[in-house]
C-alpha positions as CSV (number, residue, x, y, z in Angstrom):
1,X,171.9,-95.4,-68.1
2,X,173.2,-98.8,-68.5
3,X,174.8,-100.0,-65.5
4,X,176.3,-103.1,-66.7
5,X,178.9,-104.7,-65.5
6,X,181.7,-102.9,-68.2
7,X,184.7,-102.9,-65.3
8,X,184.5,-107.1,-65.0
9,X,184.4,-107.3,-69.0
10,X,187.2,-104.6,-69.6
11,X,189.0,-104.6,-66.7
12,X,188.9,-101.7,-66.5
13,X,187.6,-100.9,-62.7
14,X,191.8,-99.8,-61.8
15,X,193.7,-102.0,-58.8
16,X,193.1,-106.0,-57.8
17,X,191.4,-104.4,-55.0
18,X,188.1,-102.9,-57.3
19,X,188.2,-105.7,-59.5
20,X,187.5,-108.4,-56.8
21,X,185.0,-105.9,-55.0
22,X,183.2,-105.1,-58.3
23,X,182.6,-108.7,-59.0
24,X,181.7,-109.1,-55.5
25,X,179.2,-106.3,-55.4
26,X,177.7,-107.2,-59.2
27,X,176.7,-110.3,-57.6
28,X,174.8,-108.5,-54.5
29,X,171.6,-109.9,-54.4
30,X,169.0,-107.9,-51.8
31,X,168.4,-110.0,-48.4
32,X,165.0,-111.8,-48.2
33,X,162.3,-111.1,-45.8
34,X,163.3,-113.1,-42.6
35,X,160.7,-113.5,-40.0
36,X,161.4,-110.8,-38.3
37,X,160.8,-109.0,-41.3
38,X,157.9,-110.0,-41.4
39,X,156.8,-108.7,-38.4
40,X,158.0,-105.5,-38.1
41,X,156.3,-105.7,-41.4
42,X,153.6,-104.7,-39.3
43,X,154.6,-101.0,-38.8
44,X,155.5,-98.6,-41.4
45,X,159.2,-97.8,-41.4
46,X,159.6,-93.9,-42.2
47,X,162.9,-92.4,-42.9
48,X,162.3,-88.6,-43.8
49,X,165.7,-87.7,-45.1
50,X,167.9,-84.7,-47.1
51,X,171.1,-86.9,-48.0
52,X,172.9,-86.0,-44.6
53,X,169.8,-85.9,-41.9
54,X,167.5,-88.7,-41.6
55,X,164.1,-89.2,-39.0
56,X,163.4,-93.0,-38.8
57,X,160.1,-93.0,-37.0
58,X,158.0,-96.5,-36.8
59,X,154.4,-95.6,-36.3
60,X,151.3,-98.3,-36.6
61,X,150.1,-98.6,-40.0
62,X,146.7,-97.4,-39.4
63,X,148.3,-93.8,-38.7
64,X,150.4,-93.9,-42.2
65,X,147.9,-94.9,-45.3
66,X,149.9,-92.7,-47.4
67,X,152.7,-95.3,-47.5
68,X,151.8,-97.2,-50.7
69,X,151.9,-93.7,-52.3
70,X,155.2,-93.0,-52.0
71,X,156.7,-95.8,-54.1
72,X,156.4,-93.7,-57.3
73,X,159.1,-90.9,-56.5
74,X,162.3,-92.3,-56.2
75,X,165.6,-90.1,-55.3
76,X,169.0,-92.2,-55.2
77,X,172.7,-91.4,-53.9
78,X,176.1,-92.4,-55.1
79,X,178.4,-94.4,-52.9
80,X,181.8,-93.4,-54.7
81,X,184.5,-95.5,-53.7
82,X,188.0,-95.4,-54.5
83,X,191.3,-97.2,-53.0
84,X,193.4,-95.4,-50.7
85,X,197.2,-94.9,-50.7
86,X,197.7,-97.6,-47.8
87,X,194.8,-100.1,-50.2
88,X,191.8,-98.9,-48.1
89,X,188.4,-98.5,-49.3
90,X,187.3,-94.5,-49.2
91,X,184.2,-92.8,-50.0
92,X,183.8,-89.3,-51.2
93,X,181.6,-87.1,-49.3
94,X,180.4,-83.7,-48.9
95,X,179.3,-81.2,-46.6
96,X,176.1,-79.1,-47.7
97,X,176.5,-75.4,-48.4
98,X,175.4,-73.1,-45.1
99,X,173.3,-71.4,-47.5
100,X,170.6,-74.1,-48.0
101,X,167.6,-73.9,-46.1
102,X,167.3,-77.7,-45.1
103,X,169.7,-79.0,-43.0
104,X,172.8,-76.4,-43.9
105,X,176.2,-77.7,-43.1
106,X,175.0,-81.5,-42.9
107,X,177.2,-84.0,-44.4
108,X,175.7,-85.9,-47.0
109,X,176.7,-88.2,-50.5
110,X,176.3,-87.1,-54.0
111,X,172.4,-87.5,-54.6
112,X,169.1,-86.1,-55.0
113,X,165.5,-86.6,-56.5
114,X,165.1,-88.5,-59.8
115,X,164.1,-86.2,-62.9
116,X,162.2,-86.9,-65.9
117,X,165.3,-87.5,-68.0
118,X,166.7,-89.8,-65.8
119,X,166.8,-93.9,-67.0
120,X,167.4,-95.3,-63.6
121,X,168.6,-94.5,-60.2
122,X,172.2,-95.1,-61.5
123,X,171.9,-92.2,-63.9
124,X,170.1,-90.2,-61.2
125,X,173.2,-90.4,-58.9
126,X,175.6,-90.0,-61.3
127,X,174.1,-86.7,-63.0
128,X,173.8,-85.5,-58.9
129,X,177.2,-85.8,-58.5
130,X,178.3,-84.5,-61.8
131,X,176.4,-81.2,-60.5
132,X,177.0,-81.3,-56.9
133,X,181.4,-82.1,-57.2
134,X,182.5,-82.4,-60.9
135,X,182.8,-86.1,-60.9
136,X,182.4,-87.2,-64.2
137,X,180.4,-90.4,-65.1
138,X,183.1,-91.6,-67.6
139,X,185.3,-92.0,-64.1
140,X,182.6,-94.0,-62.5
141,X,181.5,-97.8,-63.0
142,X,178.4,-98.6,-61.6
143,X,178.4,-102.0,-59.6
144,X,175.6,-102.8,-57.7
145,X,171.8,-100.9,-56.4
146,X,171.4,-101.4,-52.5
147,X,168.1,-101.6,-50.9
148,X,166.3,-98.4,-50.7
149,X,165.1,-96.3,-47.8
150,X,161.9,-95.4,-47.6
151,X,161.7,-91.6,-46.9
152,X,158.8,-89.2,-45.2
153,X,159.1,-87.2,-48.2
154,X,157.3,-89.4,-50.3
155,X,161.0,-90.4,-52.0
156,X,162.3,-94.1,-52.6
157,X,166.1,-93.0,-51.8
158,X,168.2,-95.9,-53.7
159,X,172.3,-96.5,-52.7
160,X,173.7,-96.6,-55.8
161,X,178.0,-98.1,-55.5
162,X,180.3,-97.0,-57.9
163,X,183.8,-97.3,-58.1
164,X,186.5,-94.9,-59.1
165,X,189.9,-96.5,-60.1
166,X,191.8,-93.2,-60.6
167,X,191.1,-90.9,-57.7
168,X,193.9,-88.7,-59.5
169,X,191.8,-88.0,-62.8
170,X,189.1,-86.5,-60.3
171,X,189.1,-83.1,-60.5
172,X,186.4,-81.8,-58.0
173,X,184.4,-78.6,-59.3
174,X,181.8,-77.8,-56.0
175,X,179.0,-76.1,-56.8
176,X,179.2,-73.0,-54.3
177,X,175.0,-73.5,-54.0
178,X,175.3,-77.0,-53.1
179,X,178.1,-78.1,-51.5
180,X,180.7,-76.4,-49.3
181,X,183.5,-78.9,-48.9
182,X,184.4,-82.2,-50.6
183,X,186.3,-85.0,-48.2
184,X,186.6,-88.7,-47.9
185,X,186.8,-90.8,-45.1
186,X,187.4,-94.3,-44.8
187,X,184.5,-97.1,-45.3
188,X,185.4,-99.5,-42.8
189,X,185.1,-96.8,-40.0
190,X,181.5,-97.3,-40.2
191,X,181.9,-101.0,-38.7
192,X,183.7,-100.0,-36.0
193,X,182.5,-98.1,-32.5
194,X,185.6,-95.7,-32.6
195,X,184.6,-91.6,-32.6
196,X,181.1,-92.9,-33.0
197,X,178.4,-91.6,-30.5
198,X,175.2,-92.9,-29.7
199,X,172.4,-91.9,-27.7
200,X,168.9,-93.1,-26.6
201,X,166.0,-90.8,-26.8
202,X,162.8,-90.2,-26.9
203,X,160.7,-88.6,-29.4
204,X,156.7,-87.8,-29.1
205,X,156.4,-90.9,-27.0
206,X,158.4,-93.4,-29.4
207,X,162.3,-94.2,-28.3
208,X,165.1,-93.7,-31.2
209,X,168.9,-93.9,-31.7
210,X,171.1,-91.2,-32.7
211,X,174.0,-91.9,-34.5
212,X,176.9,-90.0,-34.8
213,X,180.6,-90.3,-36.5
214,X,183.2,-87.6,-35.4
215,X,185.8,-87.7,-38.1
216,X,189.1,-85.6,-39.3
217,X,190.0,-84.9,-42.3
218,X,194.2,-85.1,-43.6
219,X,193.8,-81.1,-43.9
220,X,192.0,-81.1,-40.7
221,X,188.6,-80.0,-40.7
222,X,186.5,-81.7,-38.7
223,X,183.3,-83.6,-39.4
224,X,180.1,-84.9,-38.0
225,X,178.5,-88.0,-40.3
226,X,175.1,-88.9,-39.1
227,X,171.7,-89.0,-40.1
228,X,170.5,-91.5,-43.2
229,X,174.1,-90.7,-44.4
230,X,175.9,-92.9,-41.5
231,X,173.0,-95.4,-42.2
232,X,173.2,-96.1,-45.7
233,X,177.5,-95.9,-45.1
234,X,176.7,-98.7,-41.9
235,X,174.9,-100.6,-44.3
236,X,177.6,-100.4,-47.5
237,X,180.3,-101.4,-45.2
238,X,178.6,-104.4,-43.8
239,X,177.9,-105.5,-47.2
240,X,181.3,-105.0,-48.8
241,X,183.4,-105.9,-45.8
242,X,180.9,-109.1,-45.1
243,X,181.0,-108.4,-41.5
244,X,178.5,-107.0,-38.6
245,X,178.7,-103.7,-37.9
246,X,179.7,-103.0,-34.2
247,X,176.6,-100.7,-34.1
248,X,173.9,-102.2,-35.4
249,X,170.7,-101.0,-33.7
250,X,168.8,-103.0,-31.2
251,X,165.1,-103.7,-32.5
252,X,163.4,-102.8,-29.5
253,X,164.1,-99.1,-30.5
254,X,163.8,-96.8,-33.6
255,X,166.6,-95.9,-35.6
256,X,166.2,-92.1,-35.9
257,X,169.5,-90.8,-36.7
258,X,170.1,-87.3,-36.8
259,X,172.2,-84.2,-37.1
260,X,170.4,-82.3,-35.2
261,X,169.0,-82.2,-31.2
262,X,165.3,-82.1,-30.5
């Protein structure tokens, strides 16, 4: 799929609001390796992941020689964001159907594994979320790839930001095998320490951080947001808003956010 820039050229991207952010994001250039890059560089970073429940687990790279294999699958997810009533940045999300066998009820974004038909990892995450809620592609302009994650899986998992200028022309159709609810919460939450949890553990001898987001919907419902979900939503807010996140993990421990307790 071709991702270019059509919102900056057409205007077409809806209020002010997207239009600044889309030429702010179409810029978004990946950050270099620092020096401390470098040396964590020395451990493989694992993220074993199913869009809504991630396992970051840093082991020496003599115990993961499989790393340089898993660069050929790639998986991606779509950031959807759209402007509020009161001009605030939302993202759509969903909670996986109880009926899965990995990680029921976990809440996730619109994604999944790359197929053969695919072009790129924006067409990837847009035909995911055409399946998963409805969305249409036409709806969506693509803005900006983030970073990926590396997952345990063997997947390259690749943030893919899109912007939605008429939340009202989205008409969600949930597939029942997927996806049990559809909700959206607001982006900036995920810079700030309010109804977030987290915990220091340890796991099989290595220390980690589990992140969690307690959230309300307007109807009610309530939501946990954790796992690679909160980190790739920690990382898209830091980006967009230009600011630190209050959270940010300390590097003397693992990041391995999840839904679930060991």
């Amino acid at each position: 799929m071709n991702s270019e820039m059509g919102c900056i050229k057409e205007d077409n991207c809806g209020s002010q609001t997207l239009q600044k952010l889309a030429e702010q994001l179409y810029s978004y250039k990946s950050p270099s390796v620092s020096a401390n890059e470098e040396e964590e560089s020395k451990y493989c970073d694992i993220i074993g992941s199913n869009f809504g429940y991630m396992e970051s687990l840093v082991v020496p790279n003599e115990h993961c020689c499989s790393c340089v294999n898993w660069r050929n699958k790639r998986a991606a997810v779509l950031i959807c964001l759209f402007e509020g009533h009161e001009g605030e940045l939302r993202v759509i999300l969903t909670k996986r159907s109880m009926n899965l066998s990995s990680y029921p009820g976990d809440v996730a974004l619109p994604g999944g594994k790359m197929e053969e038909g695919d072009e790129d990892d924006s067409a990837t995450a847009l035909r995911e979320a055409m399946e998963e809620i409805g969305l249409d592609s036409e709806l969506v302009q693509i803005v900006a790839n983030f970073e990926p994650f590396d997952s345990q899986n063997q997947l390259k998992v690749v943030p893919v930001i899109g912007l939605l200028s008429r939340i009202e022309d989205f008409n969600p159709v949930l597939n029942a095998d997927e996806v049990d609810a559809i909700f959206d919460a607001p982006l900036e939450m995920f810079l700030k320490g309010d109804n977030h949890r987290i915990e220091e553990r340890e796991w099989m001898g290595w220390k980690y951080l589990l992140h969690d987001f307690g959230f309300k919907s307007k109807q009610g419902a309530a939501f946990h947001i954790c796992g690679l979900t909160a980190s790739i939503l920690i990382r898209a807010a830091s980006v967009i808003y230009q600011k630190a996140s209050q959270i940010s993990s300390m590097n003397i421990f693992l990041t391995f956010n999840s839904c679930k307790r060991p």
